[in-house]
N, CA, C and O atoms as CSV, one atom per row, in Angstrom:
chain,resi,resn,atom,element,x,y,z
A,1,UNK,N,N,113.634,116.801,173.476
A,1,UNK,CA,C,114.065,116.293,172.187
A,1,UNK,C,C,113.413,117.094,171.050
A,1,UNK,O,O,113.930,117.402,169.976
A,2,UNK,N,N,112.173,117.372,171.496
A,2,UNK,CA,C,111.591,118.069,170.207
A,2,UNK,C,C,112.101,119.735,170.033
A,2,UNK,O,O,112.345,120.103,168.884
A,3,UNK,N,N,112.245,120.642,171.060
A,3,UNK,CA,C,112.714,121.670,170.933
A,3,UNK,C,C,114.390,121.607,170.406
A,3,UNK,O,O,114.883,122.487,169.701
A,4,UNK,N,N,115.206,120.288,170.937
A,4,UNK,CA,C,116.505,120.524,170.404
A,4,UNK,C,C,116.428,119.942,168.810
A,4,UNK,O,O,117.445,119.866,168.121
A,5,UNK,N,N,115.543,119.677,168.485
A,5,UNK,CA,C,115.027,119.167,166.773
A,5,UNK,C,C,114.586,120.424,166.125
A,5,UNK,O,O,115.031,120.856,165.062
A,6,UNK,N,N,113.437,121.111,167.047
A,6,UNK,CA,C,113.027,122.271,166.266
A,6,UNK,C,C,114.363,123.489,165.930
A,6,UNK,O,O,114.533,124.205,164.943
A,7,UNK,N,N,115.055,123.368,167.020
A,7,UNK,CA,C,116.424,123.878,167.155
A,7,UNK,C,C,117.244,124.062,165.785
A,7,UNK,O,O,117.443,125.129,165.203
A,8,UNK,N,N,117.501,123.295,165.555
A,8,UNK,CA,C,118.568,122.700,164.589
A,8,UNK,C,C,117.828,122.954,163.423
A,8,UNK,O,O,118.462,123.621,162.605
A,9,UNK,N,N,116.148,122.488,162.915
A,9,UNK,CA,C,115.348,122.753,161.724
A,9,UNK,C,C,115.396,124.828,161.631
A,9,UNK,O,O,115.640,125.360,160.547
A,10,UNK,N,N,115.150,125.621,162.803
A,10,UNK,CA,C,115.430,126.402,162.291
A,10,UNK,C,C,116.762,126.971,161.979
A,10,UNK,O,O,116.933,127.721,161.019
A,11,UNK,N,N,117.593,126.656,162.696
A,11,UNK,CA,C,119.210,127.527,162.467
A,11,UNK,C,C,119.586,126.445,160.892
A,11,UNK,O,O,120.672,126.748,160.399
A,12,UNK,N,N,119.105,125.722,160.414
A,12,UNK,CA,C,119.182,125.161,159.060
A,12,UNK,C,C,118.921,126.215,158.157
A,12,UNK,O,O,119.523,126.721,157.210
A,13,UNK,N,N,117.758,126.408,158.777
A,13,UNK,CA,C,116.974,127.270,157.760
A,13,UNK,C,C,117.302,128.728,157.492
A,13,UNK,O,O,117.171,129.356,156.442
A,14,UNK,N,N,117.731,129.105,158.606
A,14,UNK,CA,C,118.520,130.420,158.542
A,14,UNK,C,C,119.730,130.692,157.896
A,14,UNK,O,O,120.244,131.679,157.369
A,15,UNK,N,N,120.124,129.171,158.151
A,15,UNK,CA,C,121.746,129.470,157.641
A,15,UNK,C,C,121.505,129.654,155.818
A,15,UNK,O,O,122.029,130.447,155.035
A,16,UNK,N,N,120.483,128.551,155.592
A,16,UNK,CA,C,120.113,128.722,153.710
A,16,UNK,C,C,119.096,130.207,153.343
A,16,UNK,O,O,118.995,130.817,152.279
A,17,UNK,N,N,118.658,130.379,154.225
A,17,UNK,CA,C,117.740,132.150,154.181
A,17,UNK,C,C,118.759,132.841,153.624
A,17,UNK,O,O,118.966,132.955,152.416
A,18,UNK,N,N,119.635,133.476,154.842
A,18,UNK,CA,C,120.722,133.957,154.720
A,18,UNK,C,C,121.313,134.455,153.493
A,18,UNK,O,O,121.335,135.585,153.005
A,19,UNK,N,N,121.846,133.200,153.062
A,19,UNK,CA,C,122.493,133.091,151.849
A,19,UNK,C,C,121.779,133.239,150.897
A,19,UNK,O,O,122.241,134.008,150.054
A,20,UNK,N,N,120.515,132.670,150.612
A,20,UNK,CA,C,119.542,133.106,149.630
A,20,UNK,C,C,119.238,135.004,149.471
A,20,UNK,O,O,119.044,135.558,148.389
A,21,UNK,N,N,119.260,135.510,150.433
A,21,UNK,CA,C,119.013,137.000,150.489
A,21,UNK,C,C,120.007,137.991,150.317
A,21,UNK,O,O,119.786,139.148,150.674
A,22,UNK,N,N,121.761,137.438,149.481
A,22,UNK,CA,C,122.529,138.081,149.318
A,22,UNK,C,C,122.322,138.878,147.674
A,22,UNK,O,O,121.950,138.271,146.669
A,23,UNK,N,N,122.610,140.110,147.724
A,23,UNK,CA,C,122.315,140.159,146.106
A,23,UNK,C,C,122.557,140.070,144.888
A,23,UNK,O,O,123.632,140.611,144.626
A,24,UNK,N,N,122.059,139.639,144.024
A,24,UNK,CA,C,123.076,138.891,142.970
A,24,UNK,C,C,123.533,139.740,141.839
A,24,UNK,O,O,122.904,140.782,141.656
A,25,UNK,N,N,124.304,139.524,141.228
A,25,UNK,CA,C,124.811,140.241,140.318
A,25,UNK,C,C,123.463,139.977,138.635
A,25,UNK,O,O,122.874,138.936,138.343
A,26,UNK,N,N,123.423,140.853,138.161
A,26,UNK,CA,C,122.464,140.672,136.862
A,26,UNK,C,C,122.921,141.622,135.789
A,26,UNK,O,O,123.052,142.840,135.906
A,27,UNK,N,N,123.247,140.544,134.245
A,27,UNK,CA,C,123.917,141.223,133.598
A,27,UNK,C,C,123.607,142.227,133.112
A,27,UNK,O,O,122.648,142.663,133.749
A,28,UNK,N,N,123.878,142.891,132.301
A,28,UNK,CA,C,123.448,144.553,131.810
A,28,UNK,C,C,122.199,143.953,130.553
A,28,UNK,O,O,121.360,144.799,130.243
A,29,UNK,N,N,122.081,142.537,129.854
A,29,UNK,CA,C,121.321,141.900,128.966
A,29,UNK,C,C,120.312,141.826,129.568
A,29,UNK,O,O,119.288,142.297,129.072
A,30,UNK,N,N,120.295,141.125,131.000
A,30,UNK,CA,C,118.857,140.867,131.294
A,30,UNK,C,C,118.421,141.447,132.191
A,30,UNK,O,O,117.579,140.855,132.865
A,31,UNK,N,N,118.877,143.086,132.642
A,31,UNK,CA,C,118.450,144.134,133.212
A,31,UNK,C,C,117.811,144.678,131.871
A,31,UNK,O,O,117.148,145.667,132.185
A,32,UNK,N,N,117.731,144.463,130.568
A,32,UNK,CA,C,117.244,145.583,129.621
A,32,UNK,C,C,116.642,144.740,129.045
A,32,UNK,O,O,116.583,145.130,127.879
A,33,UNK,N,N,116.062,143.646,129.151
A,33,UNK,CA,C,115.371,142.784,128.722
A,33,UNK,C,C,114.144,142.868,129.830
A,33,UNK,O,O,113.034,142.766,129.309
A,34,UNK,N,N,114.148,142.959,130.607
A,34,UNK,CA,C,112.895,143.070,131.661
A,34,UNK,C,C,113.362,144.234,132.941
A,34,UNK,O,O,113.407,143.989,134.147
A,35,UNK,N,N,113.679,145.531,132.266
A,35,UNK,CA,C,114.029,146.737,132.753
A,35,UNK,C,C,112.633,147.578,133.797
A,35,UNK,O,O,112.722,148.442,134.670
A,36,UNK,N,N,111.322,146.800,133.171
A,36,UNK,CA,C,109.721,147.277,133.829
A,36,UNK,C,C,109.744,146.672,135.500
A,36,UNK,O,O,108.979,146.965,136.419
A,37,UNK,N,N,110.339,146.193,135.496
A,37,UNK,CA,C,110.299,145.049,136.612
A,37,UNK,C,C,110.945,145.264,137.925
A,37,UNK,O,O,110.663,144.786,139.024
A,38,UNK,N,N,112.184,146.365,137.450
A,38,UNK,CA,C,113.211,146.380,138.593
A,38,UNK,C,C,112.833,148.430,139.108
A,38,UNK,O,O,112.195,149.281,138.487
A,39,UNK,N,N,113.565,148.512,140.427
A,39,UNK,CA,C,113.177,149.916,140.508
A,39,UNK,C,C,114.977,149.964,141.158
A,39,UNK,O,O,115.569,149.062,141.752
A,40,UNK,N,N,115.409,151.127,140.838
A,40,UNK,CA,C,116.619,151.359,140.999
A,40,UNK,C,C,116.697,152.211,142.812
A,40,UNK,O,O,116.041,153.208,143.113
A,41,UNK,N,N,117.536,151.566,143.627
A,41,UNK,CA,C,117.872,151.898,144.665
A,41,UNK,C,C,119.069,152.836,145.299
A,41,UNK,O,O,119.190,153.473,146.345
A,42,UNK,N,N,119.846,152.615,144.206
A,42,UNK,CA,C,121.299,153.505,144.845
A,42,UNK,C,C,122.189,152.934,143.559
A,42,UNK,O,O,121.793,152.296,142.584
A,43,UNK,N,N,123.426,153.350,143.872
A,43,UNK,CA,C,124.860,153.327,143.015
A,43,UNK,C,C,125.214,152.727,144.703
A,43,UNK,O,O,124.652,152.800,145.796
A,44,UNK,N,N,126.887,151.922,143.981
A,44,UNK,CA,C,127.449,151.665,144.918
A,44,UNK,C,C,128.872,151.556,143.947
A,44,UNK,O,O,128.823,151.640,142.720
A,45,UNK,N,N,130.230,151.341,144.772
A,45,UNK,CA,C,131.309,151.144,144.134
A,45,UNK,C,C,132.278,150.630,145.086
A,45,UNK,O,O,132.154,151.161,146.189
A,46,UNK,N,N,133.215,149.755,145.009
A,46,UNK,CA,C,134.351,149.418,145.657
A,46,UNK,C,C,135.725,149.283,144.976
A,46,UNK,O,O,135.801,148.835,143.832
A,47,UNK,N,N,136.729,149.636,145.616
A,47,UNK,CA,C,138.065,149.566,145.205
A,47,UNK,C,C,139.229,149.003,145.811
A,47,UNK,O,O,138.910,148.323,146.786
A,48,UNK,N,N,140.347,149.028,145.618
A,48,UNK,CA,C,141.359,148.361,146.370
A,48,UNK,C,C,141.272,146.625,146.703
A,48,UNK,O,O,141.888,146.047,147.599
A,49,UNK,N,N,140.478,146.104,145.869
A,49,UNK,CA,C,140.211,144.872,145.593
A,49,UNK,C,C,141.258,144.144,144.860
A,49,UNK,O,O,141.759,144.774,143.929
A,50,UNK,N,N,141.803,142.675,145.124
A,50,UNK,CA,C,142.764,142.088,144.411
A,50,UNK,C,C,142.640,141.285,143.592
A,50,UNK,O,O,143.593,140.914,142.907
A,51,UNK,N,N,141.061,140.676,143.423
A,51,UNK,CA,C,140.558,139.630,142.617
A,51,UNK,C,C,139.210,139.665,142.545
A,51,UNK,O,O,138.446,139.756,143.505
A,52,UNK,N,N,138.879,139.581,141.237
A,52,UNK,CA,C,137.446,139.396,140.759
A,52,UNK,C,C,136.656,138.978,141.542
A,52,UNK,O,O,135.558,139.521,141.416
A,53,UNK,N,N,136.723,138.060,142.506
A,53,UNK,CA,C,135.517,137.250,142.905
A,53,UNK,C,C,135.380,138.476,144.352
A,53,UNK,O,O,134.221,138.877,144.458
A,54,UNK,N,N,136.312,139.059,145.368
A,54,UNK,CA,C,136.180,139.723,146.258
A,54,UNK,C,C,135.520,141.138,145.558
A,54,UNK,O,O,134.650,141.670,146.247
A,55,UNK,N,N,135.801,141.706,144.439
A,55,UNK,CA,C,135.127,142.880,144.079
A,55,UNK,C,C,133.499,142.310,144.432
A,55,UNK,O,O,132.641,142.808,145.160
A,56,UNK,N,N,133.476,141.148,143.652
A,56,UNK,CA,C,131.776,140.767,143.171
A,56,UNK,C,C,131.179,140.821,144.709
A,56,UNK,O,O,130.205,141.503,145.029
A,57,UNK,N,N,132.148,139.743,145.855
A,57,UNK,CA,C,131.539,139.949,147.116
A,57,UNK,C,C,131.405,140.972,147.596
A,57,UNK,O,O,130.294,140.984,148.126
A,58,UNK,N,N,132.052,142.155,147.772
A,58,UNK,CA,C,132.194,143.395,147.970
A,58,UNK,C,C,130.945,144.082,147.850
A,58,UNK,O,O,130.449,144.616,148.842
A,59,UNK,N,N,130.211,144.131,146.376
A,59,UNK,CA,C,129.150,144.848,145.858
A,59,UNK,C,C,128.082,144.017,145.865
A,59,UNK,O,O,126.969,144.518,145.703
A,60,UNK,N,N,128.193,142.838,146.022
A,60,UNK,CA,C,127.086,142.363,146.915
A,60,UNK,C,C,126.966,142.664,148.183
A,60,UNK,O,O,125.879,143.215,148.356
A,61,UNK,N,N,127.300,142.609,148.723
A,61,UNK,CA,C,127.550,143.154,150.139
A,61,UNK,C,C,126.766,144.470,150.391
A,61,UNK,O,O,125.636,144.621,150.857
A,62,UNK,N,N,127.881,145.588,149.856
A,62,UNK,CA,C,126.938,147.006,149.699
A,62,UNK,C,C,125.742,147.135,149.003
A,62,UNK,O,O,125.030,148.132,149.121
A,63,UNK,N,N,125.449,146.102,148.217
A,63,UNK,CA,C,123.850,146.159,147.689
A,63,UNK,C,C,122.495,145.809,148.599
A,63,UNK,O,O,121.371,146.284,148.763
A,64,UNK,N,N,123.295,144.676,149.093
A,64,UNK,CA,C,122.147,143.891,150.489
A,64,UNK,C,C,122.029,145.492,151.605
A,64,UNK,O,O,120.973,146.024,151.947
A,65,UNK,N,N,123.533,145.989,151.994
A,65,UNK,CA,C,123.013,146.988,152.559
A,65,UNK,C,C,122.214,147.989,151.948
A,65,UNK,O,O,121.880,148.946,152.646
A,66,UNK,N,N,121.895,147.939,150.910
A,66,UNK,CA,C,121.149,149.373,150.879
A,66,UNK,C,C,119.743,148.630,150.689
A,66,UNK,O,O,118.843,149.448,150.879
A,67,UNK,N,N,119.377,147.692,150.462
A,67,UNK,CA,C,118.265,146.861,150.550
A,67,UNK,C,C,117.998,146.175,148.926
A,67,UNK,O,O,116.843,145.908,148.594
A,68,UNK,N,N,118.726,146.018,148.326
A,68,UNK,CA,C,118.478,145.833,147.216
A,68,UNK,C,C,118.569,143.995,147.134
A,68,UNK,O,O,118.756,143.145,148.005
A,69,UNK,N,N,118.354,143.922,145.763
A,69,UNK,CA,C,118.111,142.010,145.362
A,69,UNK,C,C,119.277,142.077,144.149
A,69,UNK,O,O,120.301,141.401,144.051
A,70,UNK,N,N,118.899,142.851,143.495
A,70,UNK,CA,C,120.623,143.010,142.369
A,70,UNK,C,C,121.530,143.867,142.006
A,70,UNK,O,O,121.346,145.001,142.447
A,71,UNK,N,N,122.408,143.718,141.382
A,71,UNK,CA,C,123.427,144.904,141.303
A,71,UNK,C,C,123.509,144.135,139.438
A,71,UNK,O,O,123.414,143.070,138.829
A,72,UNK,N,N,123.790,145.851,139.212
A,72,UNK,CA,C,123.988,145.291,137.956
A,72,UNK,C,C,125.942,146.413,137.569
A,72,UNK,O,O,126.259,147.478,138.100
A,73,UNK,N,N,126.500,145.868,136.876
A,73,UNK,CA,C,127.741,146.794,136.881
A,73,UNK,C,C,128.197,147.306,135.935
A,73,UNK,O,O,128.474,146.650,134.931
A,74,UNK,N,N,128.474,149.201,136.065
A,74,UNK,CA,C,128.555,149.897,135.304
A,74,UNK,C,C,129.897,150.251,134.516
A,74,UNK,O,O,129.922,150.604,133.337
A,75,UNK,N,N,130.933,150.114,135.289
A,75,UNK,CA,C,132.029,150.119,135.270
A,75,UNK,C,C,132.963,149.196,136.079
A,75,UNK,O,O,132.949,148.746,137.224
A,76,UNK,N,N,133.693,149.109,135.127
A,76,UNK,CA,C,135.228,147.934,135.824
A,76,UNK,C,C,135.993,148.478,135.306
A,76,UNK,O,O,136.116,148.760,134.114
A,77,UNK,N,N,136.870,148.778,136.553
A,77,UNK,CA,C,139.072,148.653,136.192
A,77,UNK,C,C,139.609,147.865,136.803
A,77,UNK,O,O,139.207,147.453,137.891
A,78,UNK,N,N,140.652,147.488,136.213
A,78,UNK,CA,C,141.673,146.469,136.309
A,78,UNK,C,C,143.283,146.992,136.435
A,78,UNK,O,O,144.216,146.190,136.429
A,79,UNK,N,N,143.481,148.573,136.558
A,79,UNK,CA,C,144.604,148.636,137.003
A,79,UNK,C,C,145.535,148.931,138.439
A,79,UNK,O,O,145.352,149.829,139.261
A,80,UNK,N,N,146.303,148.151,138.443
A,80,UNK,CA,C,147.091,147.271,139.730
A,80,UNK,C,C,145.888,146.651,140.559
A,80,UNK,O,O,146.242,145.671,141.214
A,81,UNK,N,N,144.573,146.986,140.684
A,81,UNK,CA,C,143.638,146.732,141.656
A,81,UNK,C,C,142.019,147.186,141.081
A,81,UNK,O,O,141.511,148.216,140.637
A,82,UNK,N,N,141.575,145.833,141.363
A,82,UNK,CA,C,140.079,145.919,140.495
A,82,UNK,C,C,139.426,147.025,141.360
A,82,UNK,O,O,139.556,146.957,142.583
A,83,UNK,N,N,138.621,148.198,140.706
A,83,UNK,CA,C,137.655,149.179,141.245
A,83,UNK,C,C,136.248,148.619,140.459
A,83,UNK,O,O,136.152,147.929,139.444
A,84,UNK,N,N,135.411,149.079,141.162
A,84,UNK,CA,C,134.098,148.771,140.190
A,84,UNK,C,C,132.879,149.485,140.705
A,84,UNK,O,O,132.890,149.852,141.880
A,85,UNK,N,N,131.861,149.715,139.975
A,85,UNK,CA,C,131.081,150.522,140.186
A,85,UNK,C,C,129.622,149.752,139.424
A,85,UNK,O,O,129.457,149.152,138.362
A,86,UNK,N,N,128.879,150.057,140.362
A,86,UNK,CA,C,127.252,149.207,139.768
A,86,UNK,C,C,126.311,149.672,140.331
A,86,UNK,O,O,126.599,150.103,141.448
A,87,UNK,N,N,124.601,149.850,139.853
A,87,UNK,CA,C,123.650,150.274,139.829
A,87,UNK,C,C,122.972,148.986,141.095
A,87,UNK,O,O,123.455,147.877,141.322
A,88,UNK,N,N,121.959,149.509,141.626
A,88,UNK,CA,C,121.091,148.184,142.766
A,88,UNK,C,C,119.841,148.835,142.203
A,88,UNK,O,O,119.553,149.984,141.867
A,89,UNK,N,N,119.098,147.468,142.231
A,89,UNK,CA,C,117.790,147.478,141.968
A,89,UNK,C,C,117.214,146.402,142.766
A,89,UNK,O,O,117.945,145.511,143.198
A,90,UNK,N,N,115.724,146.416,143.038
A,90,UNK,CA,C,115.227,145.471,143.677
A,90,UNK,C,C,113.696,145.628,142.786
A,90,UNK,O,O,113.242,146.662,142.297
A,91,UNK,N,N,112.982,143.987,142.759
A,91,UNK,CA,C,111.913,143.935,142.376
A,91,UNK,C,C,111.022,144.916,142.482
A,91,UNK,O,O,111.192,145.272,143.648
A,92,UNK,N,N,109.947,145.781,141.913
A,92,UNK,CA,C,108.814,146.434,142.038
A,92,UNK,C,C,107.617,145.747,143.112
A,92,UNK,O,O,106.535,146.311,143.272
């Protein structure tokens, strides 16, 4: 009983880890408001996207891969198909 308890307390916990460690988007305001703080990791960009919210997942996505905590974004288009392009940074 206690291992199928401890069971369940960790795959809880993983499942909210997880999700906590995806990287978030941070606006271009409060990247230059506390700019000392962050160290820049890579560029990333995605395209052929059909809606705002899949671009955003998208470049989160490629940010976690390169190891980063935020993306901040440099460029957006919107024609026939959102492209976008953004900077990753992760804490110092």
């Amino acid at each position: 009983m206690k291992i199928a308890k401890g069971m369940l307390v960790a795959l809880t916990l993983g499942a909210v880890s997880f999700s906590a460690l995806s990287a978030e988007l941070l606006t271009k305001e409060a990247y230059n408001d506390h700019k000392d703080q962050y160290v820049k990791v890579g560029t990333i960009t995605t395209s052929g996207e059909t809606a705002p919210s899949d671009a955003k997942e998208e470049l989160s996505k490629k940010a976690d891969e390169l190891g980063g905590q935020f993306y901040v974004v440099t460029s957006a288009d919107t024609e026939n198909k959102i492209h976008g392009t953004a900077d990753v940074y992760k804490k110092k």
